[in-house]
C-alpha positions in Angstrom: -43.6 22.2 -63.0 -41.6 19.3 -61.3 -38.6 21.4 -61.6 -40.4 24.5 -59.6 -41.6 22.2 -57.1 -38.1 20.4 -56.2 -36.2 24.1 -56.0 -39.2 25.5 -54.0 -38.9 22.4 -51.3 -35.5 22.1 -51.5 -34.9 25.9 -50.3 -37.7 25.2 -47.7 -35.8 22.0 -46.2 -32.4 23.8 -46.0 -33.7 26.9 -45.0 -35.5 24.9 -42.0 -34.1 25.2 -38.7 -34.3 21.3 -38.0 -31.2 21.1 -41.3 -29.3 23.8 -39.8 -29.4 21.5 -36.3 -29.3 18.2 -38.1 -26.0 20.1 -40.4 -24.3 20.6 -37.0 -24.6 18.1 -35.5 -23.9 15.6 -38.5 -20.9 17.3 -38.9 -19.3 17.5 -35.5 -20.2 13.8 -35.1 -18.3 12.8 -38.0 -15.0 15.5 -37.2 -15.2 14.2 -33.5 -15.5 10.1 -34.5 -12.3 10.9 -37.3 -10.4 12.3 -34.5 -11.5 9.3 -32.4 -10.5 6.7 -34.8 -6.9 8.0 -35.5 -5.8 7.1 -32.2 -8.0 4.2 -32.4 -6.4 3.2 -35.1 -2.8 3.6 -33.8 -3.5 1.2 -30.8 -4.5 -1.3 -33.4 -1.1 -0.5 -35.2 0.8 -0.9 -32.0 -1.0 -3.9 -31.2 -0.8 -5.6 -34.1 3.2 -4.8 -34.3 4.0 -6.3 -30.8 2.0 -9.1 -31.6 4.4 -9.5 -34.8 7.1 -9.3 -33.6 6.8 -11.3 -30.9 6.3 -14.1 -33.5 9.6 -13.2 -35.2 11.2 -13.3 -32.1 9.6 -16.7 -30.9 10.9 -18.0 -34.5 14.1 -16.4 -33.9 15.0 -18.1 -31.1 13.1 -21.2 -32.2 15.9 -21.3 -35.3 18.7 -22.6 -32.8 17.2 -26.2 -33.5 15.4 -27.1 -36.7 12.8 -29.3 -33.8 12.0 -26.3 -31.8 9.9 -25.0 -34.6 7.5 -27.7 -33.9 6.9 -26.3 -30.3 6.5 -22.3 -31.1 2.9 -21.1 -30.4 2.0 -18.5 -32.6 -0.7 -16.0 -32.5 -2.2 -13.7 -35.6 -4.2 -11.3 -35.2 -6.5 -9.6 -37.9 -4.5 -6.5 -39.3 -5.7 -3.3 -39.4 -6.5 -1.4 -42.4 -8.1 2.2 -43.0 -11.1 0.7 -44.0 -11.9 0.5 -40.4 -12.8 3.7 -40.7 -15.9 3.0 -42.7 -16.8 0.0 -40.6 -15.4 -2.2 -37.4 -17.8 -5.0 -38.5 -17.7 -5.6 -34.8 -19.9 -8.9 -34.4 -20.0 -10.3 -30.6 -19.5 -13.8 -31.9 -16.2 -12.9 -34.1 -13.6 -14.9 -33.0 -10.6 -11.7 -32.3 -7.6 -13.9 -33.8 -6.1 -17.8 -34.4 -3.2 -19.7 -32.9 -0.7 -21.7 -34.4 0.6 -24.6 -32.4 2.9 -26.5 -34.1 2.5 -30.4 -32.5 4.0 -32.7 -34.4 3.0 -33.6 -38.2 -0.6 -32.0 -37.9 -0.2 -28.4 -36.2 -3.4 -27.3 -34.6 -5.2 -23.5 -35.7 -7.5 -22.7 -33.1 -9.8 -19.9 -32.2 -8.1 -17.8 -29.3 -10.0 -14.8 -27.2 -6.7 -13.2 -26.2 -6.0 -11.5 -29.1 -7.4 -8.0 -28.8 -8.5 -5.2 -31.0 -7.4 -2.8 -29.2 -5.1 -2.1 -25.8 -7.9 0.2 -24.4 -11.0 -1.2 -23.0 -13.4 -2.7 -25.6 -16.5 -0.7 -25.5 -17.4 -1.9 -28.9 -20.9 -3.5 -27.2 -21.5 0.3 -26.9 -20.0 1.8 -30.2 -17.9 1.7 -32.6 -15.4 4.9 -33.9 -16.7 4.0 -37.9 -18.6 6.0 -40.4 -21.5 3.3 -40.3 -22.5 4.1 -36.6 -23.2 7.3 -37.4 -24.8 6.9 -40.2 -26.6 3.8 -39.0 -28.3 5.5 -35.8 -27.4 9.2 -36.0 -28.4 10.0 -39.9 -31.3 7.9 -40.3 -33.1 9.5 -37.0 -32.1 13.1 -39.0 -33.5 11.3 -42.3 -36.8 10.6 -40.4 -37.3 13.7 -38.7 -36.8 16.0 -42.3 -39.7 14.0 -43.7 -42.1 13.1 -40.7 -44.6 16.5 -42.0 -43.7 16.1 -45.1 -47.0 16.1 -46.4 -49.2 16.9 -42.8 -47.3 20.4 -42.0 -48.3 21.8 -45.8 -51.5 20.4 -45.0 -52.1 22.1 -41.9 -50.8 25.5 -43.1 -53.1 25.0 -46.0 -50.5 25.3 -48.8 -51.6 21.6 -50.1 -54.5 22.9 -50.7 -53.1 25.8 -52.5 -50.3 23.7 -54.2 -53.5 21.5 -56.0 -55.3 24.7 -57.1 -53.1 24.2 -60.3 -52.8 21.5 -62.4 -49.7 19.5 -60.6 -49.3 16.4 -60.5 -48.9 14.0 -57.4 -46.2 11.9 -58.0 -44.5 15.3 -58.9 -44.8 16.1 -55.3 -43.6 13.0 -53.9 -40.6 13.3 -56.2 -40.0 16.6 -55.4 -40.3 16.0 -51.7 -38.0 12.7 -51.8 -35.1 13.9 -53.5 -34.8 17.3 -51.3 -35.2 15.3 -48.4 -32.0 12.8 -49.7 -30.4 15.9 -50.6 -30.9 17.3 -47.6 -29.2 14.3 -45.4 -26.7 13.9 -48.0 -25.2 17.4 -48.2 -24.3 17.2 -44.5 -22.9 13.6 -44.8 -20.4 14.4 -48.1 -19.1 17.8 -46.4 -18.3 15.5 -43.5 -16.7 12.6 -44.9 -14.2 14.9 -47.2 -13.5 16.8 -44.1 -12.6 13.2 -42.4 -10.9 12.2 -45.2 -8.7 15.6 -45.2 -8.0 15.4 -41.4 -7.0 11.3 -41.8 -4.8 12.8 -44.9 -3.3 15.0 -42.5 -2.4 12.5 -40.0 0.8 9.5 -40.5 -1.0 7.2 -38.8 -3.2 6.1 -41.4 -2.4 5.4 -45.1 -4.5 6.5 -47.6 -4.1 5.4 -50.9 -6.7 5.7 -54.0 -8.3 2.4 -53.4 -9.7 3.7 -49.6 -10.6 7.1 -51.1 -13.1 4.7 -53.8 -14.1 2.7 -51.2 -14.9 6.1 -49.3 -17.2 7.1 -52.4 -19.4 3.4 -52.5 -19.7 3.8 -48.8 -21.7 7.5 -49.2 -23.3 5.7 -52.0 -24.5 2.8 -50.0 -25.5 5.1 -46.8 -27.3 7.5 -49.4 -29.7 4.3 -50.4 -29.6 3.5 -46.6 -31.3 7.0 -45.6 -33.8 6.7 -48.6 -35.2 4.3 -46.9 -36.1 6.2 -44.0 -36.6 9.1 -45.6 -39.3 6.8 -47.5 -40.7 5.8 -44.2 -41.3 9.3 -43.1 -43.0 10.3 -46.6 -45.1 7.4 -46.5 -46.0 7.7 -42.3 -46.9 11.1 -43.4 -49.1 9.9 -45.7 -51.2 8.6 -43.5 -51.3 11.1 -40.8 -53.6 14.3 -40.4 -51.8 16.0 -38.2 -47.7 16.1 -37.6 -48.0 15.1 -34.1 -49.3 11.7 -34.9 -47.0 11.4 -38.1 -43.7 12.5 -35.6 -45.0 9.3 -32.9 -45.1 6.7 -35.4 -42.0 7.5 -37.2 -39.9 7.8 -34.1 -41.5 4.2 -33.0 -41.0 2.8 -36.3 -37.6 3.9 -36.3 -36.6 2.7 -32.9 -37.8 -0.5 -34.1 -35.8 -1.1 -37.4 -33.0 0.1 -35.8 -32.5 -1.0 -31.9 -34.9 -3.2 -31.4 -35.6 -5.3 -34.9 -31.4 -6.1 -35.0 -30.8 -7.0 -31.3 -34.1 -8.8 -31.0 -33.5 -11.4 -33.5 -30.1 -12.6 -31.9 -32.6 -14.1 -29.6 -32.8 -17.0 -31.5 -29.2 -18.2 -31.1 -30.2 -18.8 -27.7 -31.6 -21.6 -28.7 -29.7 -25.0 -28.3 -29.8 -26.1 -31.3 -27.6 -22.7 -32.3 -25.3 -22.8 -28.9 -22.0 -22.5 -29.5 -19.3 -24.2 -27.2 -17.3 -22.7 -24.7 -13.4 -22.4 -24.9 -13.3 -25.2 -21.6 -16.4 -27.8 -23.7 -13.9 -27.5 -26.6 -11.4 -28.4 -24.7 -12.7 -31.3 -22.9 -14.0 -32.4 -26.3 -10.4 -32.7 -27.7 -9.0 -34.8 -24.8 -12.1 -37.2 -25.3 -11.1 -37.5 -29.2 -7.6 -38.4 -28.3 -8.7 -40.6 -25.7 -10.5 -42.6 -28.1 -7.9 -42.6 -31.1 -5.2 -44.1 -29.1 -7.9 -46.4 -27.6 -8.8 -47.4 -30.7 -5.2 -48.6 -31.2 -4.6 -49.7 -28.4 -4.4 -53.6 -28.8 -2.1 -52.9 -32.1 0.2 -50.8 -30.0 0.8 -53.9 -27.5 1.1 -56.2 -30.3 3.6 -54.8 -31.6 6.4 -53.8 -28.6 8.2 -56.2 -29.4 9.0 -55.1 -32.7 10.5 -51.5 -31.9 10.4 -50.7 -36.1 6.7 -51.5 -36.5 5.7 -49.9 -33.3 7.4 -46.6 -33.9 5.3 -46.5 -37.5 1.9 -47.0 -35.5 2.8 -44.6 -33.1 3.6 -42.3 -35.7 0.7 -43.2 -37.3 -1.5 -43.0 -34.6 -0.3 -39.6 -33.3 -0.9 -38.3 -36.6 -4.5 -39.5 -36.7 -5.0 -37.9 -33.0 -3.7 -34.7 -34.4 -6.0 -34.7 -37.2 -8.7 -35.7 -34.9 -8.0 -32.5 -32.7 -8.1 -30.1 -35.6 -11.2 -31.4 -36.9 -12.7 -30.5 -33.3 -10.9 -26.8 -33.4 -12.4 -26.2 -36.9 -15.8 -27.4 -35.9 -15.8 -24.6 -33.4 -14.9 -22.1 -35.6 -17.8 -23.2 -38.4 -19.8 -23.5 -35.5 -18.9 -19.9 -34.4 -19.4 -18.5 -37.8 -22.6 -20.2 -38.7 -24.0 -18.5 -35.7 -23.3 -15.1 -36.8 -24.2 -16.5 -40.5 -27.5 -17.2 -39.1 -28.2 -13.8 -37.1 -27.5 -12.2 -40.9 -29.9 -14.8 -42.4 -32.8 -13.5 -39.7 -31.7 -10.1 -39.6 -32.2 -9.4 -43.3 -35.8 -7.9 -42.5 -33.8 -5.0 -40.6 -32.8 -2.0 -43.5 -30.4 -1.0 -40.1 -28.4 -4.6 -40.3 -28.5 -5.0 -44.1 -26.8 -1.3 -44.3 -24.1 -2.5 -41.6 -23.5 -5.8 -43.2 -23.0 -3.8 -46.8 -20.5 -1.5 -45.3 -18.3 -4.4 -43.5 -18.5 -6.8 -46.5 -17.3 -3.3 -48.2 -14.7 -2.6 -46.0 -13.5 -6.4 -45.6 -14.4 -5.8 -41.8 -15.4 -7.8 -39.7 -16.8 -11.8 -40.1 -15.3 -11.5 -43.7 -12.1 -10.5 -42.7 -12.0 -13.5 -40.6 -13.0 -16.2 -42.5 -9.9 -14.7 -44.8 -7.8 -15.2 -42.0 -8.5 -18.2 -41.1 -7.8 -19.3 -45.3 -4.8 -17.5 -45.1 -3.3 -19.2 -41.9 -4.4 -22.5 -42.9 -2.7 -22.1 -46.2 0.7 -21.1 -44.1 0.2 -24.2 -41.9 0.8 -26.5 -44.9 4.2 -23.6 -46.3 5.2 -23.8 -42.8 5.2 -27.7 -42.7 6.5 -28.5 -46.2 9.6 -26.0 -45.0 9.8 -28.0 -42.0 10.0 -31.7 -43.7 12.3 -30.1 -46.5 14.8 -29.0 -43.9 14.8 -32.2 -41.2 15.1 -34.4 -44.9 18.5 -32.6 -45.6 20.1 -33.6 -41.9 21.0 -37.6 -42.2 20.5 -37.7 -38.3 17.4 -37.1 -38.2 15.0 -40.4 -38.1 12.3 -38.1 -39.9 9.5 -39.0 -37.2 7.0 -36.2 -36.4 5.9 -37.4 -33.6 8.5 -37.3 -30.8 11.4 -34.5 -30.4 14.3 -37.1 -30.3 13.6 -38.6 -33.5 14.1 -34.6 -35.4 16.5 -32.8 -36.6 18.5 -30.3 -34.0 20.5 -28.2 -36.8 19.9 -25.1 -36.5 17.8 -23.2 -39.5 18.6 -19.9 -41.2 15.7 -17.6 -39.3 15.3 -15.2 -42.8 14.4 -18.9 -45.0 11.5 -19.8 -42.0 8.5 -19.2 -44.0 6.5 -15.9 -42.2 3.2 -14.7 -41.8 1.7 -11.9 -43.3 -1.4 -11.2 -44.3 -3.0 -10.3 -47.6 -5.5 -7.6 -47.9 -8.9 -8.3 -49.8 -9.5 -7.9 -53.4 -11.9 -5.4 -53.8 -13.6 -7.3 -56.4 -14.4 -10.3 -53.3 -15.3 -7.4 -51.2 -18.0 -6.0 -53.3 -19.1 -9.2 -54.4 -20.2 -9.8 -50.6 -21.7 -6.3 -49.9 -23.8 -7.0 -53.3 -26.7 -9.0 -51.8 -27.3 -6.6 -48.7 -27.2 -3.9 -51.3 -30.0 -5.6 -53.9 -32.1 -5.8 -50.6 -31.5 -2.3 -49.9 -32.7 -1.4 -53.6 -35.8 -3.7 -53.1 -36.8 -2.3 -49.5 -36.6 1.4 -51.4 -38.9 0.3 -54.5 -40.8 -1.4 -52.4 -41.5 1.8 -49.8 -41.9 4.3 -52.8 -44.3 2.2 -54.8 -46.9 2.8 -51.2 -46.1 6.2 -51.4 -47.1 7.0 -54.7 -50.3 4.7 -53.9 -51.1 6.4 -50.4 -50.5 9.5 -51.4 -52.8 9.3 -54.4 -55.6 8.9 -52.1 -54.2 11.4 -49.5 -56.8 13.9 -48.5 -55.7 17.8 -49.6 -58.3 19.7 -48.3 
């Protein structure tokens, strides 16, 4: 009987004239944002090259003199991958790159705005050209709308009625209306991400390799339990209607809820002060006052000692050293600051189905905050290779007083550019990336059973007649 039900609502729903519409439009909107992102994409590419090699260059010509690596400012972006494709993980709060200043013994890594992800104008506040915006807004909207009468249009055609004449079972029904419904929003969805995938295939720009076309296949998974739960919250919402009119209003205002206002409502707690983040100018004031007081801290030893030229050059030394850890602990407290504010926004925003489905599909796509706390690893890590290279090279020149504080007590031999350690980027496991996606995902699962256990129980009680 179960069987009989699912085929006879399954024809209905994609027979409907609201799937035919929903088809279209699901599948234009995905065509249209795969065309979008290639040349997306490509200005990320572009980007990200010049940005490359105007570091080589900068070490290039920095190689003349072993001590003018200590005074080349460089600048890393976060590279792009096809994986953008499933998400931007666009967060308002995400630092967009990091310098490298090399300044003596301690080079600073600090947060920098200049670095851009694209060279067009950044209308990511708007949208973003990824799979998850349409699936985010665009699908679950569709998902709501196929399940809004579910139970109210049979009822006011009289066919519930009819249906109950013979001896079916309720939670047959539900079933049977649930899984067309998920069918009916996933059919659309797979068409259009293979027809994505084929036109990105098509294309140079992007590379495809067998670990994106995977990722491709968790990401319809993850959207597919996404859209149950709105397809839940129509069922249910139906359930508790008479009429389709009334079922239609509080869906659409549930929906508009979860997804527009529930996520951008709750960043209004980081305008709190005790979640302010500084500004690039506070941070920079901050880092003069912790110099100021190092060296005033060592100020009476540095006079005490003048006239001993050995024992002063060792404080100094020692001192500028301290100053320059001092700085970076200030740069890195922005950062954590920086991060711990989006970190917090998740932390609030976990009541929202809408943010736990985008936070699933950037931890899965390594998008995003993710990407750049990997970053930020990754650079730190070539801040200590980049240093032991220096050291290991001004150690070999016997003119060279070995003091990384000043530029007359270095080394000015100049230094094979292909040996000078260079940055690049390594690309996420995907074993880190689903181990992140993994806890929006179990709250995913949990807001379905949770939905489907009160529409078996509503439903039970559900007035046929």
């Amino acid at each position: 009987m179960f069987g009989e039900l699912w085929k006879r609502q399954l024809v209905e729903d994609i027979t409907s004239s609201k799937f035919l519409i929903n088809f279209v439009i699901i599948l234009a909107s995905v065509i249209g944002f795969s065309l979008l992102f290639l040349g997306h994409f490509q200005s990320l590419e572009e980007s990200y090259s010049k940005n490359t090699n105007a570091n080589d260059q900068l070490l290039s010509e920095s190689s003349k003199e072993l001590v003018r690596l200590l005074s080349a400012p460089l600048e890393f972006g976060m590279k792009p991958g096809p994986f953008l494709f499933i998400s931007d993980g666009y967060e308002e709060k995400i630092p967009k790159g990091l310098v490298f200043r090399p300044k003596g013994y301690t080079p600073d890594i600090k947060e920098t705005t200049g670095l851009k992800k694209a060279s067009s104008p950044d209308l990511s506040v708007f949208y973003s050209t990824d799979l998850t915006f349409i699936v985010q807004f665009l699908l679950s909207f569709f998902a709501v709308l196929l399940a809004f009468d579910a139970f109210t249009s049979e009822k006011e055609k009289g066919t519930l009625r009819l249906v109950y004449s013979n001896p079916v079972k309720r939670g047959h029904l539900v079933l049977a209306k649930y899984m067309s419904a998920l069918l009916a929003i996933g059919l659309p969805l797979l068409l259009g991400l293979i027809i994505g995938l084929i036109l990105l295939s098509l294309s140079s720009v992007v590379p495809i390799s067998s670990g994106f076309i995977s990722g491709l296949s968790l990401f319809f998974i993850i959207s597919l339990l996404y859209l149950s739960v709105f397809v839940l919250i129509g069922l249910l919402l139906s359930a508790f209607s008479h009429n389709s009119k009334n079922s239609l209003v509080l869906c659409l205002l549930v929906w508009i809820f979860l997804v527009v206002i529930l996520p951008k409502s709750s960043g209004l707690f980081l305008n709190l002060k005790r979640f302010d983040v500084p500004t690039e100018q506070e941070i920079e004031e901050r880092v003069r006052k912790v110099e100021r007081e190092v060296w005033n801290r060592h100020s009476h030893e540095d006079w005490m000692t003048r006239s001993g030229q050995d024992a002063s050059t060792k404080l100094n030394v020692a001192v500028s050293n301290e100053e320059q850890r001092a700085r970076q602990e200030v740069y890195d407290l922005y950062l954590r600051k920086k991060i711990g504010a989006v970190r917090i926004l998740q932390s609030v925003n976990f009541i929202s189905p809408s943010s736990l489905f985008e936070y699933s599909a950037s931890a899965l796509a390594g998008t995003g905050l993710f990407h750049f706390e990997h970053l930020w690893k990754q650079v730190t890590q070539y801040r200590r290779d980049f240093l032991n290279f220096f050291m290991a090279e001004d150690r070999k020149d016997d003119q060279s007083d070995h003091l990384y504080f000043h530029p007359d007590y270095l080394s000015r031999r100049p230094v094979d550019f292909n040996r000078i350690p260079k940055f690049e980027e390594k690309d996420i496991k995907t074993g880190e990336r689903l181990k992140d996606a993994a806890k929006y995902l179990v709250l995913l699962g949990l807001y379905n059973i949770f939905l489907l256990i009160l529409v078996f129980n509503k439903f039970q009680k559900y007035d046929v007649r």
